[in-house]
C-alpha positions as CSV (number, residue, x, y, z in Angstrom):
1,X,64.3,190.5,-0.5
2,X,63.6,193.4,-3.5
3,X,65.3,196.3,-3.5
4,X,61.7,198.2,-3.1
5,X,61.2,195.7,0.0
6,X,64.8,196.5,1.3
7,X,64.2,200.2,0.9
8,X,61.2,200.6,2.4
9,X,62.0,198.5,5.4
10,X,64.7,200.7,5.8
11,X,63.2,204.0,5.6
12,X,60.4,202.7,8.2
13,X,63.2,200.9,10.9
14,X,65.4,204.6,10.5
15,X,61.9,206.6,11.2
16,X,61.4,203.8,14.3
17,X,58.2,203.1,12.6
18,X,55.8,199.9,13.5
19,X,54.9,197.9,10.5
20,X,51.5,197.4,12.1
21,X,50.9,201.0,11.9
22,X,52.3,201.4,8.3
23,X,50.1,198.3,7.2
24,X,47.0,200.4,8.8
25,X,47.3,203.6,6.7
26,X,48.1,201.2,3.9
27,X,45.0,199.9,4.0
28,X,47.0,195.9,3.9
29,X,47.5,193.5,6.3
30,X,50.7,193.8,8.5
31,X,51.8,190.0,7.2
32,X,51.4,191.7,3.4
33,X,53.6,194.2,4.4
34,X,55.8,192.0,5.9
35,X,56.1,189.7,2.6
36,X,56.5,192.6,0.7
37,X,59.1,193.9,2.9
38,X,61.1,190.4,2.6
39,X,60.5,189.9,-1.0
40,X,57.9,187.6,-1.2
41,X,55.5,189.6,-2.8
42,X,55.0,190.4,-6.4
43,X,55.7,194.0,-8.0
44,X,53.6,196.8,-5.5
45,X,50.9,198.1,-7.1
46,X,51.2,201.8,-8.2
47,X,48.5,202.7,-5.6
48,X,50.6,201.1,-2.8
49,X,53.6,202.9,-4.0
50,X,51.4,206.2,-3.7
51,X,50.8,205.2,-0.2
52,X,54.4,204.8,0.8
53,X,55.3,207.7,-0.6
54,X,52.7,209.6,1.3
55,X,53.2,207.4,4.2
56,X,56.9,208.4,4.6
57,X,56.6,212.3,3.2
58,X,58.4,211.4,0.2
59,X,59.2,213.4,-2.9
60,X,61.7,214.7,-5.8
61,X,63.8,212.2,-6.1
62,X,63.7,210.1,-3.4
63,X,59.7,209.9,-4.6
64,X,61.5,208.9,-8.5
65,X,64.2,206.3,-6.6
66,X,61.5,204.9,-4.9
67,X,59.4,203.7,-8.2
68,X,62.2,203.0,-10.1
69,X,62.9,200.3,-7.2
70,X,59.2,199.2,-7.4
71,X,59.4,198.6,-10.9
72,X,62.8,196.8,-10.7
73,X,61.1,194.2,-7.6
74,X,59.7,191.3,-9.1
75,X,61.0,188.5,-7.4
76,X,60.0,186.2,-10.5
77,X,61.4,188.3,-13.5
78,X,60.9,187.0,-16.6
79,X,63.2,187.5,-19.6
80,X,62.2,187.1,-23.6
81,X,65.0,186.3,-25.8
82,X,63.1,185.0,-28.5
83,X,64.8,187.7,-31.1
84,X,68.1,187.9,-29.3
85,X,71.3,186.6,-29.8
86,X,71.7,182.5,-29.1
87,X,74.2,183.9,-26.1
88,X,71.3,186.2,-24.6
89,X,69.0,183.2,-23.7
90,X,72.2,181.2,-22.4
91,X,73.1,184.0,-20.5
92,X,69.6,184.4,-19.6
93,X,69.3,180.9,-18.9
94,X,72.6,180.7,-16.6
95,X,71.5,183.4,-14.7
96,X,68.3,182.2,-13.7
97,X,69.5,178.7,-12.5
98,X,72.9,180.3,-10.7
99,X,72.0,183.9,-9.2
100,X,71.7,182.7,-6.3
101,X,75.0,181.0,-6.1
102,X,76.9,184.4,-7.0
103,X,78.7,186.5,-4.2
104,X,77.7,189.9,-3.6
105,X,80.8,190.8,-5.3
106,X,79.9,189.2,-8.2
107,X,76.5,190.7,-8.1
108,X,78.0,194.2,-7.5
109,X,80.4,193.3,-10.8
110,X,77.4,192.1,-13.0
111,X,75.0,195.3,-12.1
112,X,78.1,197.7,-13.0
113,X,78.1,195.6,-16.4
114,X,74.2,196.1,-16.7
115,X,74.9,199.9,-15.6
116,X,77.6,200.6,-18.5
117,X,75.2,199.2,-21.2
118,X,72.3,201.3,-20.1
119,X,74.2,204.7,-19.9
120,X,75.5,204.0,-23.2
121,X,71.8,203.0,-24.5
122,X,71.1,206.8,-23.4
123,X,73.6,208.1,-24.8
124,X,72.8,206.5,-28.3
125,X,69.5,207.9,-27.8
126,X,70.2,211.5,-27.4
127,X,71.5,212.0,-31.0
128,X,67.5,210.7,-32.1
129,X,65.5,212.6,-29.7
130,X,68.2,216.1,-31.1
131,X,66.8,214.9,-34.7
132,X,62.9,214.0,-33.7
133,X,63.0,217.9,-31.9
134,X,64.3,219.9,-34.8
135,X,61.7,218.1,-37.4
């Protein structure tokens, strides 16, 4: 399952929504929506996330949640290392061959990892975009 699939399951099972019905104003079939649902469906399309969002009266940041989980739902990522570190593409390597050997702990431990890094990216940023505004 993708976190876009997880989430939008959800938000249709709490509104006691029928995936039939969804898949209708969809304009999909309801055994595409059920793939997508359950992860076994590429990345949605940005017209499909437009949809859900309508669908479910979405908006703000639940609407901004929502994408960012589309965009982080392919369940075939693909990573290029080619100017990393040697230790990226092992890493990168490992990963792919053991994720799904890893306990939701360790998930939970390796996305808090991942979370870290990023907020720190952001905050490296911020001096730049202070410089690029006064010029």
């Amino acid at each position: 399952m993708t976190p876009f699939g997880e989430r939008v399951r959800q938000l249709r099972r709490e509104r006691g929504l029928m995936l039939k019905d969804m898949a209708a104003h969809l304009g999909v079939s309801s055994a595409y929506l059920s793939a997508l649902e359950r992860g076994e469906r590429g990345k949605p399309t940005w017209a499909l996330i437009q949809g859900v969002l309508q669908y479910f009266h979405i908006i703000w940041d639940e609407a901004d949640e929502l994408k960012r989980l589309a965009d982080l739902s392919d369940p075939r990522a693909k990573i290029d290392t080619a100017s990393a570190d040697p230790k990226a593409t092992l890493l990168a390597n490992r990963l792919a061959r053991e994720i799904r050997f890893l306990s939701e702990s360790e998930l939970e431990d390796m996305l808090t990892i991942l979370d870290r890094a990023q907020s720190r990216e952001r905050r490296a940023l911020v001096p730049i975009q202070a410089v690029q505004d006064a010029v």
